[in-house]
C-alpha positions in Angstrom: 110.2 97.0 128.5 108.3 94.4 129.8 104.5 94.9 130.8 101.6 92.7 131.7 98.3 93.6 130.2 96.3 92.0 132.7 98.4 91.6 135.8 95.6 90.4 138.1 95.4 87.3 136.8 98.8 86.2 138.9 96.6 86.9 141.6 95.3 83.3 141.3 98.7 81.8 141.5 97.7 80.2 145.6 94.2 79.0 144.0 95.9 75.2 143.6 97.0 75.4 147.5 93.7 76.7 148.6 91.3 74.0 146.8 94.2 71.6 148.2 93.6 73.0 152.4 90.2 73.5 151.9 89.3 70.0 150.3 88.1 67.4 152.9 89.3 64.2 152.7 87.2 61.1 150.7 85.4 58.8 153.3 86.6 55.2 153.0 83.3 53.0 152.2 85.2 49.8 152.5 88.2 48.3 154.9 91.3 46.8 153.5 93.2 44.4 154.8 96.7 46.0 155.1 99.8 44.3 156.1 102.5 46.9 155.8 105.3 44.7 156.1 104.6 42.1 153.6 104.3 45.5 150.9 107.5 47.1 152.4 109.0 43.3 151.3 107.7 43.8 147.7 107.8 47.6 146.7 111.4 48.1 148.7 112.7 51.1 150.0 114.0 52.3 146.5 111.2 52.0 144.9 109.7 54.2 147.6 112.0 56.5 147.3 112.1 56.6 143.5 108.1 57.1 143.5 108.4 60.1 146.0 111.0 61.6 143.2 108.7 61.0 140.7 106.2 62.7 142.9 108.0 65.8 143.4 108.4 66.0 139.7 105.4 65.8 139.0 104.0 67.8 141.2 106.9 70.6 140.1 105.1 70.5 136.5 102.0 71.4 137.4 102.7 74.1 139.5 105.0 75.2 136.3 102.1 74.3 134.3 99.8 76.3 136.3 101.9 79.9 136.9 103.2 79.7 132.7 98.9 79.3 131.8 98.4 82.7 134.5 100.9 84.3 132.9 99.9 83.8 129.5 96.5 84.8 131.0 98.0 88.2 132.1 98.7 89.0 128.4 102.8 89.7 128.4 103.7 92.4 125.9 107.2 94.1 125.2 107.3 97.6 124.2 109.8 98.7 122.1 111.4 102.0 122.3 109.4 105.2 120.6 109.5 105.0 116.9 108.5 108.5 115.5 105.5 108.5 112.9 105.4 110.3 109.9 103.7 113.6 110.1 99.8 114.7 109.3 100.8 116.3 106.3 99.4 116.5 102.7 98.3 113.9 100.2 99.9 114.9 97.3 99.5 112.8 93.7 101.6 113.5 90.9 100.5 113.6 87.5 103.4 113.0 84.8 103.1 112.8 81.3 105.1 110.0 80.1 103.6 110.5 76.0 105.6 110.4 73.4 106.3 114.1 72.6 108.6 114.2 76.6 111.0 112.4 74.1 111.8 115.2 72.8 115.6 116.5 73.5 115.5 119.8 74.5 116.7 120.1 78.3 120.5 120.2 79.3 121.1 118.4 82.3 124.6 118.5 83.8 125.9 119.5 80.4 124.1 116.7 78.7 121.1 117.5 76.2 118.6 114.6 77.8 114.6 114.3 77.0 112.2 115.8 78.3 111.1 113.1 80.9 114.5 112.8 82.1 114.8 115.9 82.9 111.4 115.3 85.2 112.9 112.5 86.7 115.6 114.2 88.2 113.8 116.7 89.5 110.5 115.1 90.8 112.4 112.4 92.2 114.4 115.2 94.5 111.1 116.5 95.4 109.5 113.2 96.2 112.2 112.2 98.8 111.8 116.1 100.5 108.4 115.4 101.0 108.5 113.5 104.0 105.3 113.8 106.3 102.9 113.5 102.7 101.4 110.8 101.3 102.4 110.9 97.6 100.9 109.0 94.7 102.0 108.8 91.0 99.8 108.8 87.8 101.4 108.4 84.8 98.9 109.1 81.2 99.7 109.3 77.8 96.9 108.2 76.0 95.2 106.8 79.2 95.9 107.4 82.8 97.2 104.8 85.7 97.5 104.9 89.0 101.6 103.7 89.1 101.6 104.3 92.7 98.5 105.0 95.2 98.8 107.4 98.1 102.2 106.3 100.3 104.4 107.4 102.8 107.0 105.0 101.4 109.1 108.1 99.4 111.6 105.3 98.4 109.5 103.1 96.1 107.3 106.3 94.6 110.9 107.8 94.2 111.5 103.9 92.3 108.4 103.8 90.1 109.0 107.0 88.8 112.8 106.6 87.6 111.2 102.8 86.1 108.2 105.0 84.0 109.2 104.7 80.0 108.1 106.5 77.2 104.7 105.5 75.6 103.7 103.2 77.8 100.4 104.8 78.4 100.2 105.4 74.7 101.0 108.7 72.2 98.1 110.9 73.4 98.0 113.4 76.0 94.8 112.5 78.1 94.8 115.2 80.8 91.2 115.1 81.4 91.6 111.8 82.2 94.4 111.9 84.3 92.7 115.3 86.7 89.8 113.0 86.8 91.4 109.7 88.2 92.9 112.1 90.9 89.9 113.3 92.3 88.9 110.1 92.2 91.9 108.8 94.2 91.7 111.9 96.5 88.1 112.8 97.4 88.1 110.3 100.3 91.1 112.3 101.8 91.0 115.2 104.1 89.4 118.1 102.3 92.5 121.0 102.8 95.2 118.2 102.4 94.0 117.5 98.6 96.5 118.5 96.0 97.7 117.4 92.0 101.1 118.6 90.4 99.9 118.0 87.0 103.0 118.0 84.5 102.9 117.8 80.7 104.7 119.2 77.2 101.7 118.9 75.2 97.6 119.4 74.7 95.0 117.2 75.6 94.2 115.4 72.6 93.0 111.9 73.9 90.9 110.5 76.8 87.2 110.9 77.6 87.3 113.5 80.2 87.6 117.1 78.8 90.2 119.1 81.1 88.1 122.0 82.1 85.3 119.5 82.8 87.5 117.9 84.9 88.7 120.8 86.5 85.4 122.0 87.8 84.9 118.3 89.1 87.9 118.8 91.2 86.9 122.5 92.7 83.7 120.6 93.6 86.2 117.7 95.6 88.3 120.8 97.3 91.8 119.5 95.1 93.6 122.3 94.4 95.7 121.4 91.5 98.9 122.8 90.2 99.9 122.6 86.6 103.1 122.6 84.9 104.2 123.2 81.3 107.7 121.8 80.4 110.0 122.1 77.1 112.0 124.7 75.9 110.7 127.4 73.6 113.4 127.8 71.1 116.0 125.2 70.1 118.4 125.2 67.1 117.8 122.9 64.2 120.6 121.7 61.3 119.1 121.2 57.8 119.2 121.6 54.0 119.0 125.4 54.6 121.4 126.3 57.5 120.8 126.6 61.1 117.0 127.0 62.0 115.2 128.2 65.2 111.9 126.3 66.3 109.8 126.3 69.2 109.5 122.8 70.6 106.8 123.6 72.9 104.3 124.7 70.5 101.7 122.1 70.7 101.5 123.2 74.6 98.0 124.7 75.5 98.9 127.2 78.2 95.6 128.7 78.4 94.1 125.0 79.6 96.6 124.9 81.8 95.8 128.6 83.4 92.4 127.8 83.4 92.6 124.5 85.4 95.1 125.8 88.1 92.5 128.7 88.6 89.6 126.5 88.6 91.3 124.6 91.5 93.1 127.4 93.4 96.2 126.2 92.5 98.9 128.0 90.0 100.1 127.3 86.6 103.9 127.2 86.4 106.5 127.3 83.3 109.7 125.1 83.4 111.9 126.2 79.9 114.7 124.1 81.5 115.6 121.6 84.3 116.9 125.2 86.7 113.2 126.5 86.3 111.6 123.2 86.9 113.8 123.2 90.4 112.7 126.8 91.1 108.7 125.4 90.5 109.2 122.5 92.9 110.8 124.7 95.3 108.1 127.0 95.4 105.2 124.2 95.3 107.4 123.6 98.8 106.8 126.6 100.2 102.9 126.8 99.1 102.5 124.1 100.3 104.3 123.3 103.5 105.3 119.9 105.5 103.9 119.8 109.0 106.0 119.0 111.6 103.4 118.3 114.2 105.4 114.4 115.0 103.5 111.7 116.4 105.1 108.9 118.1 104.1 105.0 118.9 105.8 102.7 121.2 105.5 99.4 119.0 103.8 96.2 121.2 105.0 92.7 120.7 102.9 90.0 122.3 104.6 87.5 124.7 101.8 85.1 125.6 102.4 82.2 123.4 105.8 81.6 125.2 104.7 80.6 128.5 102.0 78.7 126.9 104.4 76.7 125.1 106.1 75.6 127.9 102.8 74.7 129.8 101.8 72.8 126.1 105.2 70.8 126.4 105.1 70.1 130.0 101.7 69.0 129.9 102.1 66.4 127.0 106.0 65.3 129.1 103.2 64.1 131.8 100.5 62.6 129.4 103.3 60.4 127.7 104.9 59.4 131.2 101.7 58.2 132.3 100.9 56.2 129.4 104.3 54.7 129.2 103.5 53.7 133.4 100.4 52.9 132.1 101.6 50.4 129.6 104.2 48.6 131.8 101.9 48.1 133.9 
């Protein structure tokens, strides 16, 4: 639809023809000898009638001239049809653990034995694209911890940077400390009741700067409520020289840090034994935490002024270069 921002501006469309009536005519200082038959003889009646075309013309442009500069004045804007915003809903960051013990094979995955971090793929990058209305950010520590993806609406990419995380990219340690830490940092600008981590890791924090339960009372002070997640299996079947053996894959996991830092925060410390569990954990972060559906919508603008100013640009240098090409004959 087609609106004009500042539609009084037509209003001085007659201002031309006004100054025109009102203006009184230049008094003659001198007299000229005129003898209008003698320059009817030289001009001829073509040429007469050739300059009154030219007249016309011209005096066509400048009223086209004039109207295209008021309505580039009046500010011309197209607006587009609603477009529907995302929701006001949570900023959510996800903390992933991308060290080198998630290479371990313990989760079966459509009847596949996969790692660890596969596994987390799958399912986090299901629960990224439900989240629409949140902003959602990825961290990804090992050793250290990076911000792979600040806050977003745009699911699709996060949803991209996660499936491209490799193992030990961030290094063999587990820095959870760390990793807590750089999400209050990324979050305590945000709105105080929307501030929430999904931290998700196999192992104990054994690297970093930041101690975890330090970190943890840092992020009560900031209002984020943080949710933690152990992953790995508990017992898994071994060949060797011996026979068949039964070990617990998760043992290095520290539960207990993980209890205490969900409690710290308000949040709640989950168990995922297997990819079904870890989709039951997601679930349930879904319903603790739920999308707003309050929509918003904006009509996009698209500014129009430049066109008619175009055309009074062109027109105006047509009659510049038609006078000096008169001018130059002459």
């Amino acid at each position: 639809m087609l609106e004009l921002i500042w539609p009084w501006a037509l209003a001085l469309a007659p201002l031309p023809l006004l100054y025109r009536w009102l203006r009184k005519p230049a008094e003659v200082q001198m007299r000229a000898l005129r003898a209008p038959l003698l320059a009817h003889a030289a001009a001829g009646s073509s040429s007469i009638a050739t300059r009154s075309w030219q007249k016309s013309l011209l005096l066509l442009a400048l009223a086209i001239i004039w109207l295209c500069t008021l309505l580039a004045i009046a500010r011309p804007v197209w607006i587009g049809e609603p477009i529907a915003l995302p929701t006001s809903g949570r900023d959510i960051l996800l903390a992933v653990d991308i060290s080198g013990s998630m290479e371990r094979e313990d989760m079966q995955l459509r009847g596949e034995t996969v790692n660890r971090l596969v596994a987390v793929k799958a399912v986090v990058g299901n629960f990224v694209t439900e989240r629409e209305g949140d902003r959602l950010g990825l961290i990804l520590f090992g050793e250290k911890a990076y911000l792979q993806t600040p806050l977003t609406f745009d699911r699709k990419t996060m949803q991209t940077l996660l499936y491209e995380a490799q193992l030990g990219f961030a290094g063999n340690g587990t820095a959870i400390g760390d990793a807590i830490g750089l999400s209050v940092k990324r979050l305590q600008e945000r709105p105080e009741n929307h501030r929430v981590v999904i931290l998700l890791t196999d192992g104990a924090n054994n690297a970093g700067e930041l101690d975890p339960l330090q970190a943890a009372q840092l992020a009560s002070r900031a209002k984020v409520k943080i949710y933690t997640i152990g992953v790995g299996a508990e017992t898994q079947e071994t060949w060797g020289l011996f026979g068949k053996r039964v070990t617990n894959p998760s043992a290095d996991l520290d539960e207990k840090t993980l209890v205490s830092i969900a409690d710290t925060t308000g949040g709640q410390y989950f168990r995922a034994r297997n990819p079904e569990e870890l989709v039951a954990i997601y679930n349930e972060l879904n319903r603790l935490e739920p999308i707003e559906q309050n929509a918003e919508t904006i009509r996009p603008i698209a500014a129009l002024y430049h066109w008619p100013l175009a055309v009074a640009f062109v027109l105006s240098l047509l009659i510049a270069l038609s006078n000096g090409s008169r001018r130059s004959r002459a």
